[in-house]
C-alpha positions as CSV (number, residue, x, y, z in Angstrom):
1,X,0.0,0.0,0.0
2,X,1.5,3.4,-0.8
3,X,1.3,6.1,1.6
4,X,2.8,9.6,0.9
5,X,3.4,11.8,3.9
6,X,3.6,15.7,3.7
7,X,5.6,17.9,6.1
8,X,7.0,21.2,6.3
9,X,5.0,23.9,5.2
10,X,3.9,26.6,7.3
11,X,3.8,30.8,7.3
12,X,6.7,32.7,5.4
13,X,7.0,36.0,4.4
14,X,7.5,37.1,0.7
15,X,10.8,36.6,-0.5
16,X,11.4,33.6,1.7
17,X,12.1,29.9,1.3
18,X,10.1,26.6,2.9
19,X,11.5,23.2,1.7
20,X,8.7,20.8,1.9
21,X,9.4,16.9,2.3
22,X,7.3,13.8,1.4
23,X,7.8,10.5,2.9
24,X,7.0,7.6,0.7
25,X,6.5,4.3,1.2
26,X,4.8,0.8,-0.5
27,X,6.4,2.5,-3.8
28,X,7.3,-1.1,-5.1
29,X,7.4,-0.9,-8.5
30,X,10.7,0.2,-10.3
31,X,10.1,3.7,-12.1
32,X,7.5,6.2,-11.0
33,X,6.9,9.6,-11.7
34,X,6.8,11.9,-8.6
35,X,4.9,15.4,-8.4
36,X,4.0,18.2,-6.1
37,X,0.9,19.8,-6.5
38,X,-0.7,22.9,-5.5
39,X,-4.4,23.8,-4.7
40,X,-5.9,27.4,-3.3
41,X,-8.5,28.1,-2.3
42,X,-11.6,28.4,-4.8
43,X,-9.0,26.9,-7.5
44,X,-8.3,23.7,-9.7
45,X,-5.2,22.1,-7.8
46,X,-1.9,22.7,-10.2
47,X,0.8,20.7,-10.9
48,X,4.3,22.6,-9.4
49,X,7.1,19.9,-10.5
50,X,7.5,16.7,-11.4
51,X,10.1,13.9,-11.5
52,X,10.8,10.2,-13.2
53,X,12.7,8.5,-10.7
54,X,14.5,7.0,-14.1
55,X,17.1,9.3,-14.8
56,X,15.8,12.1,-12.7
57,X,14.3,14.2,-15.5
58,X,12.1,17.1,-13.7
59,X,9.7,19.6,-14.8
60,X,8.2,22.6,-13.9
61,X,5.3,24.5,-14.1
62,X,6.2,28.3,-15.9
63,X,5.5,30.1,-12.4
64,X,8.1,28.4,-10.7
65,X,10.5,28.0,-12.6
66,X,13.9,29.2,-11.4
67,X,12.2,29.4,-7.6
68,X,11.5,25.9,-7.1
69,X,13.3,22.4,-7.2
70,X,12.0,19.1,-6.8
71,X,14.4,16.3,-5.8
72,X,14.7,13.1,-4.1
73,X,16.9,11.1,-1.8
74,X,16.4,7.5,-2.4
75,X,17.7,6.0,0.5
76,X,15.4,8.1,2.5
77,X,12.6,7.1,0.3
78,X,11.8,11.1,0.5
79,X,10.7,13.6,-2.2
80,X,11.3,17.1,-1.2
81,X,10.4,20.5,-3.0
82,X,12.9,23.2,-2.1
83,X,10.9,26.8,-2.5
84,X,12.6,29.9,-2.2
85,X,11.4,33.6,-3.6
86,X,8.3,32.6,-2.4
87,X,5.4,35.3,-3.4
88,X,1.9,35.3,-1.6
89,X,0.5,33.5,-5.0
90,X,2.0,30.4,-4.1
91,X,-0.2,30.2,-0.8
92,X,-1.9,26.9,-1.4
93,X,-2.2,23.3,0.2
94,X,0.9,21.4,-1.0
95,X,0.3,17.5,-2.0
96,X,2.9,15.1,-3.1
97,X,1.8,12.6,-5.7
98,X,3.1,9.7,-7.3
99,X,2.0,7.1,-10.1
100,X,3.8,3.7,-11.7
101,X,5.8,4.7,-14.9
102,X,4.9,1.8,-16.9
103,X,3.1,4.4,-19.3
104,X,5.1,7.6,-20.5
105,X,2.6,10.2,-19.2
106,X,3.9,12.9,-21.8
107,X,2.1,16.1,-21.8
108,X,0.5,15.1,-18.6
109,X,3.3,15.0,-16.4
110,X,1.9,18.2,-14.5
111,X,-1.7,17.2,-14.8
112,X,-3.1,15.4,-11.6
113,X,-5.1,13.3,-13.9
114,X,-1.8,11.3,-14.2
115,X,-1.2,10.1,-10.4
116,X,-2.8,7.5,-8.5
117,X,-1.5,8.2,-5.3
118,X,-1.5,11.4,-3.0
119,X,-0.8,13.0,0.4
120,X,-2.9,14.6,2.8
121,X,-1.5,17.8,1.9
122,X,0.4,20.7,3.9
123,X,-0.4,24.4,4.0
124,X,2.3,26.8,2.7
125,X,0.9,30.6,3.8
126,X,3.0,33.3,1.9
127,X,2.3,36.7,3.4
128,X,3.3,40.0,1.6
């Protein structure tokens, strides 16, 4: 069973960095693709940055980019997203996600429709 465990958010000024970590485990199979998502309030959750655990390819959504990294540490079994520039748009719940790569995903790397498996979330509040 896979279970994917948010921590590390919390309340930052603008301007500021959070890294956010996700504990994962019953991740059996041998290649998956790893996200981090984002959902405000009153808004369709967003995909942040993704990674395939084969190689380590990542991607970004275009407002983070150059602000945020996604990586892993595989003996840790952890997925983290380092954030830093934060602005008070990236205020949102924060959910790690993860799905089997035994299908190349393409275009729908960033798209939720993609992942089988999430977090419970954790709340990253960027004040101006």
């Amino acid at each position: 069973q896979v279970q994917l465990v948010e921590s590390g958010g919390g309340s930052v000024q603008a301007g500021g960095s959070l890294r956010l970590s996700c504990a994962a485990s019953g991740l059996t199979y041998s290649t998956y693709y790893l996200a981090w998502f984002r959902q405000a309030p009153g808004k369709e959750r967003e995909g942040v940055a993704a990674l395939y655990t084969n190689g380590g390819s990542t991607y970004y959504a275009d407002s983070v980019k150059g602000r945020f990294t996604i990586s892993q540490d595989n003996a840790k079994n952890t997925l983290y997203l380092e954030m830093n520039s934060l602005k008070p748009e990236d205020t949102a719940m924060y959910y790690c996600a993860a799905t089997e790569a035994n299908l190349w995903v393409g275009s729908r790397i960033l798209s939720s429709s993609a992942y089988n498996y999430w977090g419970q979330g954790t709340q990253v509040t960027v004040s101006s």
